[in-house]
C-alpha positions as CSV (number, residue, x, y, z in Angstrom):
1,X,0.0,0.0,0.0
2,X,2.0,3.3,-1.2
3,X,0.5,6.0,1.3
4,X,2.8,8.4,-0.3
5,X,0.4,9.3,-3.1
6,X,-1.8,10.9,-0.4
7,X,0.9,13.4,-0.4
8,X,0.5,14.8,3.3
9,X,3.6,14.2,5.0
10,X,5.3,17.4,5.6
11,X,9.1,18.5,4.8
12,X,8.8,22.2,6.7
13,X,7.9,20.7,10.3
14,X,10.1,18.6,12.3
15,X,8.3,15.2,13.5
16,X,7.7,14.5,17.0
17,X,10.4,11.7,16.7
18,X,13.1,14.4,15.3
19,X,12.0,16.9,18.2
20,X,12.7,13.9,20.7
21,X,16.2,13.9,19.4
22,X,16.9,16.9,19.2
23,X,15.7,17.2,22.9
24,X,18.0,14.3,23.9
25,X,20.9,15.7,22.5
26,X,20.4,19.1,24.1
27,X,20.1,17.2,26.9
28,X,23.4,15.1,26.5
29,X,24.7,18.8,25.6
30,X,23.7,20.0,29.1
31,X,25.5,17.4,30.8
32,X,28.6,17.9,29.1
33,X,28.8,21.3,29.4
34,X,28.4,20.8,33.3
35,X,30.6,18.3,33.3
36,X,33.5,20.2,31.5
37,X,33.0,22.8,34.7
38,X,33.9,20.5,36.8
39,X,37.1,19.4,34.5
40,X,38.0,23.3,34.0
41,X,38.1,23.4,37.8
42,X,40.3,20.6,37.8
43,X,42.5,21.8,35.9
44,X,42.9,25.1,37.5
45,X,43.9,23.4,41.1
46,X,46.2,21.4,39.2
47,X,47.9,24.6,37.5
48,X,47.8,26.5,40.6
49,X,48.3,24.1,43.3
50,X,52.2,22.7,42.2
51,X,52.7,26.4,41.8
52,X,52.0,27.2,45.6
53,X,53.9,23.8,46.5
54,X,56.6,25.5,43.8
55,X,57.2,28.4,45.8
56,X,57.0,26.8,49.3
57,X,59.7,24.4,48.8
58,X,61.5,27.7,47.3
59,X,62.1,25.4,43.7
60,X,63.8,27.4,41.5
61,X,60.7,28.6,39.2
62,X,63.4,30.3,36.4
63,X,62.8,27.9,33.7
64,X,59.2,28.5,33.9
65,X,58.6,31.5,31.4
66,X,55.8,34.2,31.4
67,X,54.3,32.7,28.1
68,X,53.4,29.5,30.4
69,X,51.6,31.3,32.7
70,X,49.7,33.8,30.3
71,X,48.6,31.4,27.3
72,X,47.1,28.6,29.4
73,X,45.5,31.6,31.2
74,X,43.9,33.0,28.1
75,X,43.2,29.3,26.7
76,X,41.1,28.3,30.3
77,X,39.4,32.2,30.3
78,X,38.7,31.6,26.9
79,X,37.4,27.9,27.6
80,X,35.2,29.3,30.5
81,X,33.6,31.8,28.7
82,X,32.8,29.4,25.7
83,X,30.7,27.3,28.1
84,X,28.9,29.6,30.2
85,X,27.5,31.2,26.2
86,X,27.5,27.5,25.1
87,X,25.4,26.4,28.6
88,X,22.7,29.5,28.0
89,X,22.6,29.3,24.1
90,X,22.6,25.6,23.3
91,X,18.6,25.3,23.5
92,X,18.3,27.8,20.7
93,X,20.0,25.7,18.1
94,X,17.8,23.3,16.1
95,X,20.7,21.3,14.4
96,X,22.8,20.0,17.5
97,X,25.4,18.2,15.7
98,X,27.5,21.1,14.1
99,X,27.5,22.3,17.8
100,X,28.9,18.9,19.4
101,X,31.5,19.0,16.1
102,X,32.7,22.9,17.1
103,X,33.2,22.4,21.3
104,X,34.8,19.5,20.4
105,X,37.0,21.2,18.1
106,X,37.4,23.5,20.4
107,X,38.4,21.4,23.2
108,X,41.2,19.2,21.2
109,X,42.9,23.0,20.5
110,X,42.7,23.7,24.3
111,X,44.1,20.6,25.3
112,X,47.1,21.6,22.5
113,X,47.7,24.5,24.6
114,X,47.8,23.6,27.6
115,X,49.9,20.4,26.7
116,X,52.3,22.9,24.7
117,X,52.8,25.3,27.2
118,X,53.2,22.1,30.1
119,X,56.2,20.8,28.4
120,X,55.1,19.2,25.4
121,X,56.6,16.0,25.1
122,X,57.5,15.7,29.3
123,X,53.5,17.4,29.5
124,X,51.6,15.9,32.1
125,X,48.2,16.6,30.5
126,X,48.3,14.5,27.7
127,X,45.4,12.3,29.4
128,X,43.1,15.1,28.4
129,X,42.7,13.5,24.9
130,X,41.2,10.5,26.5
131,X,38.7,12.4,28.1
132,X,37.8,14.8,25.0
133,X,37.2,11.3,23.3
134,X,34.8,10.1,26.0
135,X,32.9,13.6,25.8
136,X,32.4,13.1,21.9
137,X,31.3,9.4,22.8
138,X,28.4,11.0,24.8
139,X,27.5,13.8,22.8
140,X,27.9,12.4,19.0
141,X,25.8,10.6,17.6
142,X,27.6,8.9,14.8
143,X,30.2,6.8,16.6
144,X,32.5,7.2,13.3
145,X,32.8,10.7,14.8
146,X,34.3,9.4,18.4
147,X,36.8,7.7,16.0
148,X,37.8,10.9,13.7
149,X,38.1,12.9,17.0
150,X,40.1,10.9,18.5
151,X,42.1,10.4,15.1
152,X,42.1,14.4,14.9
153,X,43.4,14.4,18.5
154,X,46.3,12.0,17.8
155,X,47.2,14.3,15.0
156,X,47.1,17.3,16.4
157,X,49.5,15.9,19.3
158,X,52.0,14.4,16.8
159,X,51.7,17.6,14.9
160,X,53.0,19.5,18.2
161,X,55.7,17.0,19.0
162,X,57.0,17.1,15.6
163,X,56.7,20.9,15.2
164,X,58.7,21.5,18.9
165,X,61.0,19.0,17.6
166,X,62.3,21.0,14.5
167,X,61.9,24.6,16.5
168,X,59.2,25.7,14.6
169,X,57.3,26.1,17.7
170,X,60.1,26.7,20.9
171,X,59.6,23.7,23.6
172,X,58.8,25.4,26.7
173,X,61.3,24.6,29.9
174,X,59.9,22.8,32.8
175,X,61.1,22.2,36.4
176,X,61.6,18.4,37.5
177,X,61.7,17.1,33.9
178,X,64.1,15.6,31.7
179,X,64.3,18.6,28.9
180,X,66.7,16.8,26.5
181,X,63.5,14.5,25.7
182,X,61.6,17.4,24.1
183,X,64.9,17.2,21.4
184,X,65.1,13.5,21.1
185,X,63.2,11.9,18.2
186,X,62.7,8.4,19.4
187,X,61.2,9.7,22.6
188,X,59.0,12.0,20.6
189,X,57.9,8.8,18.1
190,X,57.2,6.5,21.2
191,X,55.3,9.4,23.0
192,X,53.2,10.0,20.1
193,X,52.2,6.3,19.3
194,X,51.4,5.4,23.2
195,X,49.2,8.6,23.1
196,X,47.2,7.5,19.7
197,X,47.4,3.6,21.0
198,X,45.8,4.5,23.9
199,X,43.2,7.7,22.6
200,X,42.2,5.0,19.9
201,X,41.8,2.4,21.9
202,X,39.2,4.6,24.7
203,X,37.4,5.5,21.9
204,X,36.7,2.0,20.8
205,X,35.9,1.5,24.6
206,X,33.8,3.8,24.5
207,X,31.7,3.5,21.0
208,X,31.6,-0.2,22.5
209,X,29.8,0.7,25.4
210,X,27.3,3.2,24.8
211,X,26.2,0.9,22.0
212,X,25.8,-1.7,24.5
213,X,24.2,1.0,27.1
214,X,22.0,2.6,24.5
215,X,20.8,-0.8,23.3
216,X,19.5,-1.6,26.1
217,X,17.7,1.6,27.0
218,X,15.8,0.9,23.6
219,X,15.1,-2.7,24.8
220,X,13.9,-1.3,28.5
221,X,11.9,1.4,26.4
222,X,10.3,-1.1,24.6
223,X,9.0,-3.2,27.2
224,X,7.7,-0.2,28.8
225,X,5.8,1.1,25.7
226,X,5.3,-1.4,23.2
227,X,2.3,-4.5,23.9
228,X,3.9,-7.5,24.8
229,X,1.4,-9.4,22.5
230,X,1.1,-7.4,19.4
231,X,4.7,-5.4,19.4
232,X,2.5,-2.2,19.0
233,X,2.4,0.3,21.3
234,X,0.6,0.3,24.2
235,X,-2.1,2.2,25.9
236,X,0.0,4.0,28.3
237,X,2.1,5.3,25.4
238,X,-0.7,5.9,23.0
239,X,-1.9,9.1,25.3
240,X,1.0,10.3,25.5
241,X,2.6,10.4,21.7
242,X,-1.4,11.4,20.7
243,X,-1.3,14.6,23.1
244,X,2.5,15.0,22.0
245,X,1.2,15.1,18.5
246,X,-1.6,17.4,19.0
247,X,1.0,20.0,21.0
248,X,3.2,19.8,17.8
249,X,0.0,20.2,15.3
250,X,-0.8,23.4,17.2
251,X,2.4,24.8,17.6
252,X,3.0,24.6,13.6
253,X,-0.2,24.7,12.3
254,X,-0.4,21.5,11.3
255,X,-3.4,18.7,11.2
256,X,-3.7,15.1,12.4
257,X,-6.0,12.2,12.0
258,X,-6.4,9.7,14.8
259,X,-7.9,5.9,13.9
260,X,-10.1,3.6,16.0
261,X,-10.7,0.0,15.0
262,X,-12.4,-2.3,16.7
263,X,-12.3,-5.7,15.4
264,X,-16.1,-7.3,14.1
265,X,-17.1,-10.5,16.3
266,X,-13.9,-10.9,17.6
267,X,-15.9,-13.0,20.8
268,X,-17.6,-15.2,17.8
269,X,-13.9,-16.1,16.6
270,X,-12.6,-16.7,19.9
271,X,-15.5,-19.2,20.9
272,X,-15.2,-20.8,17.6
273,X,-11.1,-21.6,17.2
274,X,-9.9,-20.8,21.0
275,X,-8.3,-18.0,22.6
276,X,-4.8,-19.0,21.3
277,X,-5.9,-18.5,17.4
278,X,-7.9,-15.7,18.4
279,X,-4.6,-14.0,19.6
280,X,-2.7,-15.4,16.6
281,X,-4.9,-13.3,14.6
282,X,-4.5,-10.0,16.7
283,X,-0.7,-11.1,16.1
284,X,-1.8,-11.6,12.4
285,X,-4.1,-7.6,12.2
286,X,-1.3,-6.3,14.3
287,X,1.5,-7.3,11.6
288,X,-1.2,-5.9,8.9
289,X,-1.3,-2.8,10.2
290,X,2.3,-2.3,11.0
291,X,3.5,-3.3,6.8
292,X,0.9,-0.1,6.3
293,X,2.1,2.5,8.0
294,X,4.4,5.5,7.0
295,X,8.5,5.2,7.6
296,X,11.1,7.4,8.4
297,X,13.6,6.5,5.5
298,X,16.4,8.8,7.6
299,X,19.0,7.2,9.9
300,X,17.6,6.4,12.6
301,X,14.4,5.1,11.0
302,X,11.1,5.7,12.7
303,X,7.8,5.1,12.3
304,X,6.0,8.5,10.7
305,X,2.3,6.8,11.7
306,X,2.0,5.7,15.3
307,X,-0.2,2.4,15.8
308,X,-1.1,0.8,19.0
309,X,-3.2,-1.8,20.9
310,X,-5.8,0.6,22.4
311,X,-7.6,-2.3,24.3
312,X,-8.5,-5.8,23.9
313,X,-9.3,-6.4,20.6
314,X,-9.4,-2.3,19.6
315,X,-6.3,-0.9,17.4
316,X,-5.8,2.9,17.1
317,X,-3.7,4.9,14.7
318,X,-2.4,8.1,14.9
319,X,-1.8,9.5,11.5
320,X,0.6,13.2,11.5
321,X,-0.2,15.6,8.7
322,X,-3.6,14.4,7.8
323,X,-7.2,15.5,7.1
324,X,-10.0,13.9,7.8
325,X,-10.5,13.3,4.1
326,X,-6.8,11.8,3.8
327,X,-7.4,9.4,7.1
328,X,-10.0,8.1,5.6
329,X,-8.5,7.1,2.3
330,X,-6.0,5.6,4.6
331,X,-8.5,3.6,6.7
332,X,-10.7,2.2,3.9
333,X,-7.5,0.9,2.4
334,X,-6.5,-0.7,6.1
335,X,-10.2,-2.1,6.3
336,X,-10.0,-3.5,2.8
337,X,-6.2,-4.8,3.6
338,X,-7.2,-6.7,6.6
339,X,-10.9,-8.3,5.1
340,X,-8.4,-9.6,1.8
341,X,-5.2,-10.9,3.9
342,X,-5.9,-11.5,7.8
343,X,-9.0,-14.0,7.3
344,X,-6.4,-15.9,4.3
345,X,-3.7,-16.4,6.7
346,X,-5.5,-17.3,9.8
347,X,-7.3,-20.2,7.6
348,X,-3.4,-21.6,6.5
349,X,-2.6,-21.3,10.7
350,X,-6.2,-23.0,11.2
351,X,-5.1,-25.5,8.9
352,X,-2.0,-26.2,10.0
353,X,-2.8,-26.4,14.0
354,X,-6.0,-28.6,13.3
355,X,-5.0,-30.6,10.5
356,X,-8.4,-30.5,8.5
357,X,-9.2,-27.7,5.9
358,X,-11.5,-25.0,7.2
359,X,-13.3,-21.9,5.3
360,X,-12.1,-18.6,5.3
361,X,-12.7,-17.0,8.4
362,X,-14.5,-13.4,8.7
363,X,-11.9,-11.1,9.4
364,X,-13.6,-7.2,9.4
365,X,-12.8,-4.3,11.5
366,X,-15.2,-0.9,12.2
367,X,-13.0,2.1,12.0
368,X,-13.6,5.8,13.3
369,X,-12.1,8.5,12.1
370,X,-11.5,12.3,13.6
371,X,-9.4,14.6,12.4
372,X,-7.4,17.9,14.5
373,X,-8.4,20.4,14.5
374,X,-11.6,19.7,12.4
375,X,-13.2,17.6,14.8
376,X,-11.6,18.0,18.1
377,X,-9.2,20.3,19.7
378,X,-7.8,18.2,22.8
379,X,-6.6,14.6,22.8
380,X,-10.0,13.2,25.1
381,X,-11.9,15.3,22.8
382,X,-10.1,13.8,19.6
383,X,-10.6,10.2,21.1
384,X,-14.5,10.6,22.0
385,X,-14.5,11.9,19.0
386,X,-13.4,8.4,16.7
387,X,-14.7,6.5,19.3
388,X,-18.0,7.7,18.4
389,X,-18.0,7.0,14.7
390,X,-16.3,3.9,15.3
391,X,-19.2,2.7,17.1
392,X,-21.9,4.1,14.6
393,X,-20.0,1.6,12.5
394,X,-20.5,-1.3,14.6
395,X,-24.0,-0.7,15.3
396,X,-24.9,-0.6,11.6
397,X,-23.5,-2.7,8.9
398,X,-20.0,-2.9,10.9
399,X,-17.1,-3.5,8.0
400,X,-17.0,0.1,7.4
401,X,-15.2,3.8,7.8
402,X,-17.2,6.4,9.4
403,X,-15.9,9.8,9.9
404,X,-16.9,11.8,12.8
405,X,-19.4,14.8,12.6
406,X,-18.6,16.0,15.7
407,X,-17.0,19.5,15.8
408,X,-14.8,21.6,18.7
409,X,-17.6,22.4,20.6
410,X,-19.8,19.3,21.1
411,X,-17.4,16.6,21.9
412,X,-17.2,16.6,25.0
413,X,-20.3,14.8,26.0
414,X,-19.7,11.8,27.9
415,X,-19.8,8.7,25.6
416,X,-23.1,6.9,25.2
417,X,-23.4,3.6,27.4
């Protein structure tokens, strides 16, 4: 069934899905840049401690030049200034990654610094790398990205070691260290390659596990939200995404249609073949339903139509950028769907489990439809609202689409018996 030809789904509104990630990332965003406080301060006491332990123990601080003290100055100012903008401006941006790409830029050139005017190849801070490579682990959400940071890291370090070797760039002097080192090539080659060894090897770590942590949140957020029996969603979750979807319809001007099926005899069916086949063939509807609905094509995919188990044996839809008239070209095509393959395949299953051929069974659904903001401007209104013309289906021929005639105003009578 090619729902495309309706031609409703919209390229100038984000989905509710794409909001969600976005909000996820500003969120991952936030924590980093709270997180990199707490490194900033770190690195401050670490600075500024040794130099009161310098000065107590009377060390001779002569090597130490004014450059060391003012450019790693600047760099952590300049670094502290960057997140408190980045901490109160990051909600603004609607495209997080470019973001993520430019503080983590900017943190591989700080780390430079800093290692540069530590001593370069006898710096201490080197370790930074590893933990810009676990910050672009958190924040990124291509894990190729952890990999070309840390890559870009590696370079950038063996670019400084090589550049201090040759004097393009004077080493800086530093008390209690070996300063021949910064002058002696095979110290500089090692140096480098146990730095990249060990930066590459965090960030495989790393991509390692937040694939394993993030699998698992999806499998814990699908046993929260999805129906154990069907795979669709669930009740709980089908409030939620439908008043989620009705927030984003208003705040861009945009329409939705909701669907309410309700399956025709279902207790008939049940009685006839047993509970078991009667779930087979919600498992059977269910599957229907889901090779009919709208997908995401981006990376990652998602579904564009939400379906879900509304109750025993009712299925509801929740269909973004659609009319009234649009839902119900989509649910006469469902309806007609699930009367020409459910009712085929439950009589091979039938077949199979009782070993004796069997007629076709009568597989029909009822569907309501109502539409936002034709019919209903709040998600109970909205429900009532294809409940209702679901069951003027049922209690006339049944098998059929009805589209609500309720408007704004008069939905929200309580619903008859």
């Amino acid at each position: 069934m090619d729902f495309s030809r309706l031609k409703y789904v919209s390229t100038d509104a984000p989905t509710t899905d794409e909001l969600e990630l976005v909000n996820e990332s500003r969120i991952r965003v936030a924590q980093i840049i709270r997180a990199r406080w707490i490194i900033l301060g770190i690195l401050a006491a670490f600075g500024i401690v040794p130099y009161i332990l310098f000065q107590y123990y009377a060390v001779d601080l002569g090597s130490v030049s004014t450059l060391q003290f003012i450019f790693p100055v600047l760099a952590w100012c300049s670094m502290a200034v960057y997140n408190a903008v980045l901490l109160y401006a990051h909600r603004w941006f609607a495209n997080i990654r470019p973001l993520n790409q430019i503080q983590l830029l900017l943190d591989v050139l700080f780390v430079t610094v800093v290692i540069h005017y530590s001593g370069g190849a006898v710096s201490w801070f080197w370790p930074m790398y590893l933990v810009v490579t676990l910050e672009s682990v958190l924040v990124m959400e291509r894990y190729s990205d952890t990999f070309a940071f840390a890559l870009g890291a590696s370079l950038a370090y063996g670019g400084l070691l090589q550049c201090e070797y040759y004097g393009i760039i004077p080493p800086q002097s530093m008390p209690f260290e070996n300063l021949s080192l910064q002058r002696t090539l095979s110290y500089g080659v090692t140096k480098w390659a146990w730095v990249t060894m060990i930066n590459m090897s965090v960030a495989a770590i790393g991509v390692f596990l937040i694939k394993t942590i993030r699998r698992r949140e999806k499998e814990l957020k699908t046993l929260v939200i999805k129906d154990h029996l069907t795979s669709l969603y669930n009740r709980a979750y089908f409030f939620y995404r439908l008043d989620s979807e009705i927030q984003r319809a208003k705040r861009y001007n945009r329409t939705l249609s909701l669907l309410i099926m309700d399956m025709d005899n279902f207790k008939q069916f049940n009685d006839r073949y047993g509970h078991l086949v009667g779930d087979q063939l919600l498992r059977v509807l269910s599957g229907t339903i889901r090779s009919n609905i709208r997908y995401s094509t981006g990376k990652p995919s998602y579904e564009l139509d939400i379906p879900c188990r509304y109750g025993g044996d009712e299925f509801a839809i929740i269909i973004p950028e659609a009319t009234s008239a649009q839902g119900k070209v989509v649910a006469e095509r469902l309806r007609k769907e699930i009367g020409l393959k459910c009712g085929r395949e439950m009589m091979t299953q039938i077949h199979s489990a009782a070993g004796a051929p069997t007629d076709v069974p009568d597989v029909t659904v009822s569907v309501g439809v109502a539409s936002f903001p034709e019919h209903a401007s709040d998600t109970e209104a909205l429900v009532k609202a294809a409940d209702d013309a679901m069951y003027v289906s049922k209690r006339s021929e049944k098998d059929k689409v009805i589209v609500s005639d309720s408007t704004p105003s008069l939905v929200r009578a309580k619903v008859p018996g």
